[in-house]
N, C-alpha and C positions, 0 to 999 in steps of 0.2 A: 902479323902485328908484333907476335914475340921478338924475331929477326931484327926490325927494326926501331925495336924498344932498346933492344942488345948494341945494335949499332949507333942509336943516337946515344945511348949513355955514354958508349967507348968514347966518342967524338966532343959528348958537352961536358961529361961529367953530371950531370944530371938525367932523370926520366922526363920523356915529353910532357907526361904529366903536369910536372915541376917548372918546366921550363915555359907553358901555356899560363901556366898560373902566375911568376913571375914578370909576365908580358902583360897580363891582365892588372896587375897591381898598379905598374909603371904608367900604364895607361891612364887608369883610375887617379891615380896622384898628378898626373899633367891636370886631369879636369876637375879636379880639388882643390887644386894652384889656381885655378880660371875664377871659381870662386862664381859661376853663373847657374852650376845644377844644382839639385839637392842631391842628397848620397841616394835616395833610391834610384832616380835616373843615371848616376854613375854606373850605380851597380849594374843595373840592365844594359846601359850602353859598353859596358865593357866584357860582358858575359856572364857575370856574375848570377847566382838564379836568386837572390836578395841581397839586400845590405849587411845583412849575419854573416850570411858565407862569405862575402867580401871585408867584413872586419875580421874575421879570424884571419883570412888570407893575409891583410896587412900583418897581424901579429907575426902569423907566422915569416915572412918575408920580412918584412919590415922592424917586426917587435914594438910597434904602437899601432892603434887604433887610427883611422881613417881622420877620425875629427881632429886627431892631436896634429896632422897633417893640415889642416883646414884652418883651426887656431894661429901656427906656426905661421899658414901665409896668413893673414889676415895683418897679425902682428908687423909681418914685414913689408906690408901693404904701407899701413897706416904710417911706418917708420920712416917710407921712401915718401912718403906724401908732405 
């Protein structure tokens, strides 16, 4: 697991870690955008183990909150409509 902790950073520039994590957010905001779940079905459906650890994840990744994402489409919903 070390070995290829070492060689996926060499390669991404990131830890797998980081880079699961970052996949899980992207994901999470496509179905935030759809505007059909609620954030806790998000969070499950994307791996998250709750909506907490999936809002820090946005901060961190993103630097806002899940809902400011949720707001934002909703806004640009109603604007295209």
């Amino acid at each position: 697991p070390r070995q290829f902790s070492r060689a996926f950073r060499a390669e991404t520039g990131q830890s797998p870690a980081k880079a699961i994590e970052q996949l899980r957010v992207e994901a999470a905001r496509e179905l935030i955008g759809d505007g059909r779940h609620s954030m806790d079905e998000i969070a499950i459906e994307t791996g998250f183990a709750d909506r907490e650890r999936m809002r820090r994840a946005f901060l961190r990744v993103l630097g806002q909150p899940p809902q400011a994402i949720r707001r934002h489409a909703r806004v640009a919903a109603q604007t295209a409509a």
